[in-house]
Backbone as JSON, one array per atom type, in Angstrom:
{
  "sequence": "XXXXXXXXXXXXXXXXXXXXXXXXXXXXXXXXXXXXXXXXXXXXXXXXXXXXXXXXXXXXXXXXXXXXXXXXXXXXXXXXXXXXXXXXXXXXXXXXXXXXXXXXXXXXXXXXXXXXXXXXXXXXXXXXXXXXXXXXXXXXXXXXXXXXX",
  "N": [[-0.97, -50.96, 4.41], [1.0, -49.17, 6.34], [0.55, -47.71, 10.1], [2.48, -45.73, 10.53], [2.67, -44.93, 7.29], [0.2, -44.04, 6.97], [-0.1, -41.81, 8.93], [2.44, -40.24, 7.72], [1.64, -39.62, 5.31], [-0.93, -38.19, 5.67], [0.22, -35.87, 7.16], [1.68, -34.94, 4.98], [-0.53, -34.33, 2.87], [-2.23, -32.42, 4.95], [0.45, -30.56, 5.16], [-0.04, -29.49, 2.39], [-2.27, -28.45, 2.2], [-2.24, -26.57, 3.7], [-0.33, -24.63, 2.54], [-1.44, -24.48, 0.23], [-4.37, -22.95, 0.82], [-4.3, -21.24, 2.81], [-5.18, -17.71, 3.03], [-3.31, -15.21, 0.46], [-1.85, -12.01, 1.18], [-2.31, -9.87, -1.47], [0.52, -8.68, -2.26], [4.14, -8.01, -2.78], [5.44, -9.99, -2.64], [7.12, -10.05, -0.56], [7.31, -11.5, 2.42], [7.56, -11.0, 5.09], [6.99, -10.72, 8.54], [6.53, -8.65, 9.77], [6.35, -6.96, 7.2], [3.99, -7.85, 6.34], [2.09, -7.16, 8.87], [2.53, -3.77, 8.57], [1.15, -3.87, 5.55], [-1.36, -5.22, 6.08], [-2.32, -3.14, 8.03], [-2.23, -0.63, 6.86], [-4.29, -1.38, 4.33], [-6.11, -1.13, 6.03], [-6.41, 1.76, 6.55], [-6.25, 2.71, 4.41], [-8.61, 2.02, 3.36], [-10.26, 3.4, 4.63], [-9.4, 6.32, 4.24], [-8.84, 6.71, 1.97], [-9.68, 5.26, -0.28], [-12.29, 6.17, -0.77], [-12.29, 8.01, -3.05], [-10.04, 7.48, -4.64], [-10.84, 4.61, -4.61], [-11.52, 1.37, -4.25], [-9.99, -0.42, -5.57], [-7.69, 0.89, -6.67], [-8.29, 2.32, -9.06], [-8.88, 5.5, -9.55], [-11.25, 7.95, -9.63], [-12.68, 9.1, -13.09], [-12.2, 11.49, -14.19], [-11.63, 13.15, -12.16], [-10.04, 11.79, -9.61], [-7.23, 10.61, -9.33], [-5.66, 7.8, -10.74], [-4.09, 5.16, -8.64], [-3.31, 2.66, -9.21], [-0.94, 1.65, -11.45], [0.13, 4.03, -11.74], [2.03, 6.55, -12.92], [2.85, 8.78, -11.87], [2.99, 7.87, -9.36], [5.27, 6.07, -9.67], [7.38, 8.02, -10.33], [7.33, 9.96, -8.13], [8.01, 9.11, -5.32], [8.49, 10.75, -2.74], [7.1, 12.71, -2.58], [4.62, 11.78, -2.68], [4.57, 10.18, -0.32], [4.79, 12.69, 1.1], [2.09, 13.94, 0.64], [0.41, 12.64, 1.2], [0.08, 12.8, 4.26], [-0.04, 15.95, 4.07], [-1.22, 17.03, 2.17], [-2.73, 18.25, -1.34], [-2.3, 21.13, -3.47], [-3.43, 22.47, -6.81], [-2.37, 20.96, -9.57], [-1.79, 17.95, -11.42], [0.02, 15.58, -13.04], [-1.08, 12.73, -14.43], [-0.47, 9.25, -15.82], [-0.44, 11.04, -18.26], [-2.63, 12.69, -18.04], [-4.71, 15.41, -16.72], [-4.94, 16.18, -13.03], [-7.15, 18.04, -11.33], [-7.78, 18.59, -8.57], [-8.65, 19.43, -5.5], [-6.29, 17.53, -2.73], [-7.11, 16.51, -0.24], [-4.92, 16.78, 3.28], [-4.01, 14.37, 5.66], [-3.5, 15.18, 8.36], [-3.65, 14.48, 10.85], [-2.58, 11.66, 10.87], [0.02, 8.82, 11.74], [3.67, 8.59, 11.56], [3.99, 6.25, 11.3], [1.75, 4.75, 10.5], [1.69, 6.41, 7.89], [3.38, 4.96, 6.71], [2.78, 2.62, 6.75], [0.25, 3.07, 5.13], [1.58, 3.81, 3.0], [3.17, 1.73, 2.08], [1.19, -0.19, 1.77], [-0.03, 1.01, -0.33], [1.96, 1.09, -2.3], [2.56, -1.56, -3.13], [-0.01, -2.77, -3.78], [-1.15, -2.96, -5.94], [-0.27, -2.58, -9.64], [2.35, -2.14, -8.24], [5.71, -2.44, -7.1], [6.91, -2.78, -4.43], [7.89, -3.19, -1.91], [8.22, -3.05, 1.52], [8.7, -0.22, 3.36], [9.71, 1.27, 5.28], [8.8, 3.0, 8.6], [10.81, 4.41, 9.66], [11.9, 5.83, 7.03], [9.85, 7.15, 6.28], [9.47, 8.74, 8.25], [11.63, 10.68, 7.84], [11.39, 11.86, 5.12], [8.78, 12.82, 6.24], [9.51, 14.89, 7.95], [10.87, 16.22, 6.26], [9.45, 17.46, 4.3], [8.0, 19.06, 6.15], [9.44, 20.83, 6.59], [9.6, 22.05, 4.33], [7.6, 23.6, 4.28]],
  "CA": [[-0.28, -49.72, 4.72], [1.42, -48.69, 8.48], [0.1, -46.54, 10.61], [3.23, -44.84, 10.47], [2.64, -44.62, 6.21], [-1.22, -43.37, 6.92], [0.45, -40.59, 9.83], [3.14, -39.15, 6.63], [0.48, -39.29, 4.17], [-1.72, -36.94, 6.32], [1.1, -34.84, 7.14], [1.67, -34.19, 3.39], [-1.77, -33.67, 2.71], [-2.4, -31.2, 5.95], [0.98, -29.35, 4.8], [0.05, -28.94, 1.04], [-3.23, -27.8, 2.0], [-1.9, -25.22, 4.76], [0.16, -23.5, 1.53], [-2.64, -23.72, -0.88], [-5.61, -22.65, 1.01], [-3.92, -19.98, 3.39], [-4.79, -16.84, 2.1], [-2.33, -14.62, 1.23], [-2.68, -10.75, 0.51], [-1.45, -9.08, -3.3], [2.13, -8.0, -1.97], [5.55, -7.94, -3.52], [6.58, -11.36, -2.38], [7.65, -10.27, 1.08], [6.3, -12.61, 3.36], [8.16, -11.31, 6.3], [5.96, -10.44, 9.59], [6.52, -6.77, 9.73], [5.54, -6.17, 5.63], [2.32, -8.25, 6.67], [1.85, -6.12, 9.76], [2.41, -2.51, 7.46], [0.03, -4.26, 4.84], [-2.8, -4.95, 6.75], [-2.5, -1.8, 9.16], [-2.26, 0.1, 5.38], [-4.93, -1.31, 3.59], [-7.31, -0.49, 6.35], [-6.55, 3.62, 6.73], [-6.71, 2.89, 3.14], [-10.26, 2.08, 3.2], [-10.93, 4.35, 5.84], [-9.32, 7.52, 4.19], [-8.7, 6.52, 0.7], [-10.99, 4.77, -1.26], [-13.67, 6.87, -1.43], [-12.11, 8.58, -3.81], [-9.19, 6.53, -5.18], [-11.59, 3.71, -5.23], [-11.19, 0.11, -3.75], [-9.09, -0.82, -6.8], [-6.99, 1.77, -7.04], [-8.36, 3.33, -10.49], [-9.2, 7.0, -9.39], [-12.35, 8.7, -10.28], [-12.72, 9.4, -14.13], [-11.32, 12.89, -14.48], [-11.65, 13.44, -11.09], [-9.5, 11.76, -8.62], [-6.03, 9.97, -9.83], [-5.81, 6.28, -10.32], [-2.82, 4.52, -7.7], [-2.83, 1.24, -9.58], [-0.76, 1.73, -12.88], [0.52, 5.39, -11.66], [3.38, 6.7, -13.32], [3.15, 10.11, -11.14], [3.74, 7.22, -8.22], [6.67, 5.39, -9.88], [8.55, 9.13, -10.32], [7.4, 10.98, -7.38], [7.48, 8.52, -4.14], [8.27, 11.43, -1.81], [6.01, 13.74, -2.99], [3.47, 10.86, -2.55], [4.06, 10.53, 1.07], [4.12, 14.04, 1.89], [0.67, 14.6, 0.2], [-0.58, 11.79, 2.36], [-0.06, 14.2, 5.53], [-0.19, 17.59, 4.22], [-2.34, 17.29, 0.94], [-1.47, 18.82, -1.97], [-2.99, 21.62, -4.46], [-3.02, 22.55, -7.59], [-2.43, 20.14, -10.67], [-0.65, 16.84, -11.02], [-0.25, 14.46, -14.41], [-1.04, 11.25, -13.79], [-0.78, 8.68, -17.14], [-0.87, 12.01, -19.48], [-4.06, 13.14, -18.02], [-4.24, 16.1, -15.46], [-6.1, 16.4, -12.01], [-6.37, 19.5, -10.46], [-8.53, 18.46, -7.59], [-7.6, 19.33, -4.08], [-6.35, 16.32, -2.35], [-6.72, 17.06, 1.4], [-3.89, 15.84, 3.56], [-4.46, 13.7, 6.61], [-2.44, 15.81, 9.28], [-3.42, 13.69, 12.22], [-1.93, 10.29, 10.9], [1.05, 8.81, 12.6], [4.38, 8.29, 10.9], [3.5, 4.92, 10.99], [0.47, 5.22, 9.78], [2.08, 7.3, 6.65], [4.0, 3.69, 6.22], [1.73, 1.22, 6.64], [-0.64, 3.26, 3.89], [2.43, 4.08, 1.4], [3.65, -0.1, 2.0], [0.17, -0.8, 0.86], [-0.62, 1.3, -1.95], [3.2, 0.27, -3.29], [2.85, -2.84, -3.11], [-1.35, -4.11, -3.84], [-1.62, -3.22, -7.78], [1.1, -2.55, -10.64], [3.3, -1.51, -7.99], [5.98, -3.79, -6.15], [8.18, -1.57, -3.72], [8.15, -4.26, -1.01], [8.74, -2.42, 3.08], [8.15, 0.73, 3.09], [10.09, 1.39, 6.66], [8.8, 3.72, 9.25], [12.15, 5.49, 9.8], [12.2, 6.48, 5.5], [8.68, 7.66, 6.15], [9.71, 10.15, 9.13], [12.67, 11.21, 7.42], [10.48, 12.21, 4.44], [7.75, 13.85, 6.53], [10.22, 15.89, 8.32], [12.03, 17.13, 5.2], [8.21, 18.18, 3.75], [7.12, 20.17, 7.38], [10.31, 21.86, 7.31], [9.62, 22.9, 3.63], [6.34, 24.12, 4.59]],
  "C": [[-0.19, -49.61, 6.25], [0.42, -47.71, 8.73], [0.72, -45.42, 10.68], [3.12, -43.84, 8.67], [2.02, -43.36, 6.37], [-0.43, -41.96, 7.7], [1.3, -39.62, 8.44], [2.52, -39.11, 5.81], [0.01, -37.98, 4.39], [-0.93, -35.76, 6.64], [1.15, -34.58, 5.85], [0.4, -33.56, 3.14], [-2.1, -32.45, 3.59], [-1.06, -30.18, 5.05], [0.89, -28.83, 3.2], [-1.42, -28.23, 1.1], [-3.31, -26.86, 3.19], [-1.64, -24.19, 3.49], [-0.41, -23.42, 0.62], [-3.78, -22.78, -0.36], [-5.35, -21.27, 2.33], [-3.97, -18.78, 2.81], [-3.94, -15.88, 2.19], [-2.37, -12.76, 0.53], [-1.72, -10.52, -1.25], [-0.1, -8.04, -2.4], [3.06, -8.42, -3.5], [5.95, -9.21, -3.17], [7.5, -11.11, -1.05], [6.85, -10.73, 1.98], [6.77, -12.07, 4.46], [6.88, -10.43, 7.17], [5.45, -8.74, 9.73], [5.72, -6.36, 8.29], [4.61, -6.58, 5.62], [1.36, -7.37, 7.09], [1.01, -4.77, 8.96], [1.26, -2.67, 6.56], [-0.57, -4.2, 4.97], [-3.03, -3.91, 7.29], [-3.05, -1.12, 7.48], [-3.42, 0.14, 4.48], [-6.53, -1.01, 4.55], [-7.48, 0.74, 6.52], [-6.64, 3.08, 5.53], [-7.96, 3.27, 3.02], [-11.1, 3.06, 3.96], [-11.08, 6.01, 5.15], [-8.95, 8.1, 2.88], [-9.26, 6.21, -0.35], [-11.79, 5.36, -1.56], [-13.22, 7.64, -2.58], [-10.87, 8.08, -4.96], [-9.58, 5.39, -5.75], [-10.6, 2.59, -4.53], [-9.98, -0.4, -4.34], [-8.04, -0.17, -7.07], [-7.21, 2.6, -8.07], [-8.71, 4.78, -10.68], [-10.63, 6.64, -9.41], [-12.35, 9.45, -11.42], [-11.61, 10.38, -13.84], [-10.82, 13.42, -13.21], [-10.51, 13.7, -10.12], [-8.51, 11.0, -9.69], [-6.12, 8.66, -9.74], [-4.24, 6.15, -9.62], [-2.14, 3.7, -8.73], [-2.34, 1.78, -11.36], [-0.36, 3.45, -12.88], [1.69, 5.83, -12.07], [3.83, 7.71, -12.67], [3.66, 9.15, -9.49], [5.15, 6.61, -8.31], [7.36, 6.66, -9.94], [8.7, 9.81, -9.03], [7.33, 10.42, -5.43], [7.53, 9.26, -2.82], [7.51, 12.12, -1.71], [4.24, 12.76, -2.25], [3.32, 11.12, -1.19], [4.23, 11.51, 1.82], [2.75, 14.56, 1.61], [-0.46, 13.61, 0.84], [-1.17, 12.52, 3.78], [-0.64, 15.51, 5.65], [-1.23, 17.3, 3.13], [-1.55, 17.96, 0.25], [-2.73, 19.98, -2.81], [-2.85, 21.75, -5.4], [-2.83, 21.23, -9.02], [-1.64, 18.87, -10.88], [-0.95, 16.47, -12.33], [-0.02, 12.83, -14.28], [-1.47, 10.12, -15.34], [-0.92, 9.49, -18.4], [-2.21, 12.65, -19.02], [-3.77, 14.06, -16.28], [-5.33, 16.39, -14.67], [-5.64, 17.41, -12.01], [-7.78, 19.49, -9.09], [-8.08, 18.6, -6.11], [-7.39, 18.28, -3.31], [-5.86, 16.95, -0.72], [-5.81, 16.04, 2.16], [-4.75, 15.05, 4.82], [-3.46, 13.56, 7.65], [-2.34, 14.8, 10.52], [-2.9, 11.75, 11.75], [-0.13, 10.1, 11.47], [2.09, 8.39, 11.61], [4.31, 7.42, 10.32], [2.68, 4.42, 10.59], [0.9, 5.2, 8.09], [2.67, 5.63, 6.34], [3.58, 2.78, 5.76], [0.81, 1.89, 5.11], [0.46, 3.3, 2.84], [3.18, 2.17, 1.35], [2.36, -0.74, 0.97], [0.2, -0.79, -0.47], [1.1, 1.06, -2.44], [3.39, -0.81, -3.41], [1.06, -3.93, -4.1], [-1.44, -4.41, -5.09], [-0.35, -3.44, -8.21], [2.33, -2.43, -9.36], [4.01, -2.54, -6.95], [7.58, -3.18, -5.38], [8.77, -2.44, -2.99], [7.57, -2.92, 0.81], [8.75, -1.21, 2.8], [8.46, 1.49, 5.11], [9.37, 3.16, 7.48], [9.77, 5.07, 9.16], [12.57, 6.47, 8.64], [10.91, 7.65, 5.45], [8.43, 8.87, 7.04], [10.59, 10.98, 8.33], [12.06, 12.42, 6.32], [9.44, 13.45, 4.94], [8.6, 15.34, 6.79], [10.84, 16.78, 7.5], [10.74, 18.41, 4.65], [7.62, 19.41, 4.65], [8.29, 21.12, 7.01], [10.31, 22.66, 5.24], [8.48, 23.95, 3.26], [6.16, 25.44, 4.94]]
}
């Protein structure tokens, strides 16, 4: 065998074990730089301001708190969602047939972008496959919610 063989061998091998062993997060199948970006930024206010009560996984808290992953109150209500990220919400919600009525406090000081990066996540890590989750949809949104405030 060449040295030139041995050299494209190793190249194959190095690039089949770049795209196996790279890990890559639970998205929608958008690979592009920005829905990475949003992703990661997302799933850490997640953990920061979410989880404890949503849970790592997305499955709620029993009766408690609402599960994300497998939400049917998320597949109908995606504005509602990210205005209750900001402002919070009160009162009662139905989530799978089953009703919270727990107060879900908002999280006034997050940044539009912010509001993106967490609603890119949670639409994208479990059942749910939104993809991008743009900044500019996520102001538009807030702004419509302050001004119904």
């Amino acid at each position: 065998m060449s040295s030139a063989d041995r050299i494209r061998i190793l190249t194959v091998l190095i690039s089949a074990f770049n795209i196996n062993c790279v890990p890559r997060s639970d998205t929608s199948g958008d690979q592009s730089v920005k829905f990475q970006q949003y992703f990661v930024a997302g799933e850490t206010l997640y953990q920061k301001h979410c989880a404890n009560c949503h849970q790592v996984n997305g499955t709620g808290l029993g009766k408690v708190y609402p599960p994300l992953d497998k939400s049917d109150f998320m597949e109908r209500n995606f504005e509602e969602v990210v205005c209750l990220l900001k402002f919070g919400k009160k009162g009662q919600i139905w989530v799978n047939g089953s009703m919270y009525n727990q107060e879900m406090k908002g999280i006034p000081e997050l940044t539009d972008l912010e509001v993106a990066s967490i609603t890119t996540y949670i639409y994208n890590k479990w059942s749910h496959k939104r993809g991008l989750v743009e900044v500019t949809e996520t102001t538009a949104i807030l702004n419509a919610c302050a001004a119904r405030r």
